[in-house]
N, C-alpha and C positions, 0 to 999 in steps of 0.2 A: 392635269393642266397646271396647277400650281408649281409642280418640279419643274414643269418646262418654264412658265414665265422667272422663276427664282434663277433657271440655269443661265434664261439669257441677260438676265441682271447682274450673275458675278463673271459672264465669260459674255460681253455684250458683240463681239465680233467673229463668234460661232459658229457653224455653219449646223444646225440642232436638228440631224431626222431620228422621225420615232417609225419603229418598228410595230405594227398593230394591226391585228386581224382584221379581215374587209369589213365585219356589221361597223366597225367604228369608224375607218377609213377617214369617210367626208368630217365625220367629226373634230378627229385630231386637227386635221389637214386645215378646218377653220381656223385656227389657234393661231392669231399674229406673233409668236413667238417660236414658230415653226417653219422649217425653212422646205421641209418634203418629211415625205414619209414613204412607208415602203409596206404597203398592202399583205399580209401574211392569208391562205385559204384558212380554212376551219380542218383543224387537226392536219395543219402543216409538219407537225414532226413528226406523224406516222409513214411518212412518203421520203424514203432514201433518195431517191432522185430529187423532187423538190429539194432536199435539204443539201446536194451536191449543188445545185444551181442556187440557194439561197446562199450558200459557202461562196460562191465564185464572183456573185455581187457585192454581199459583204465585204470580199476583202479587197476587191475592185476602186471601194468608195475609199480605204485607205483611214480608219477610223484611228484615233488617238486614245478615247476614251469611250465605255458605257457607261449607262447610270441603269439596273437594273431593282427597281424596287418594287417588284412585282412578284419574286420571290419564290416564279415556279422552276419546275424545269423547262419548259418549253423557253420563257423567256432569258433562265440562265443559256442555252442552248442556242440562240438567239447572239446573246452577247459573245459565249465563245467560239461561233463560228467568224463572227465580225472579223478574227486576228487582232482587235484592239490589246494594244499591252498593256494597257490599266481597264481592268473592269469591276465595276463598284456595285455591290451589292449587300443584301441586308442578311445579319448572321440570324442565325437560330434564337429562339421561336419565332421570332417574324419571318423566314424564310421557309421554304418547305420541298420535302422532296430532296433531288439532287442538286438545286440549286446553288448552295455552296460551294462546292465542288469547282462548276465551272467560273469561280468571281477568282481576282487576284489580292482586291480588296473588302471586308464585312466588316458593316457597322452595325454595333449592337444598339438597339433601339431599345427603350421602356416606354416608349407611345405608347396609346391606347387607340386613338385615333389616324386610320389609317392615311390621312394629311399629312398629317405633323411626324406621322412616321418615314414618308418618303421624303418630305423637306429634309430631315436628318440626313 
């Protein structure tokens, strides 16, 4: 929640959806700093088809950027389906898995705090 209100503070005319599995859904979706979001099932990247249809929305919405600081694969997988040509994400030890891989950008963090890690 804090990345999102920070995002819409240096880019205040944004159009900011977060990508996030349904138990949090309503949650995000509260966030006045969020303009939509886009419901992912539980164990969305096991399912080729979903992830062809999640492929075909993402690049539908026409994305500029991600901010992916969450550091899995699922959510790097997430951002490189989008087509965004800038995708930002956190380098190694704060990432994990294959998540590097699918970023164009990693910032190396020394946080401790996983806050102040994804403000970075």
């Amino acid at each position: 929640m804090p990345l999102a209100s920070a995002t819409r503070r240096h880019w205040s005319d944004c159009h900011l959806t977060w990508a996030v599995e349904a138990p949090a859904a309503e949650l995000v979706a509260a966030h006045q700093a969020v303009d939509s979001i886009i419901a992912l099932p539980r164990h969305f990247s096991k399912s080729p088809r979903f992830l062809w249809q999640l492929r075909r929305l993402l690049r539908g919405l026409n994305f500029d950027l991600t901010l992916d600081p969450q550091g899995l694969t699922k959510s790097g997988l997430v951002a490189r389906l989008s087509g965004a040509p800038r995708r930002i994400g956190l380098a190694r030890p704060a990432s994990r898995e294959l998540n590097p891989w699918f970023q164009t950008d990693l910032v190396a963090s020394r946080r401790e705090h996983r806050v102040e890690r994804y403000l970075e």
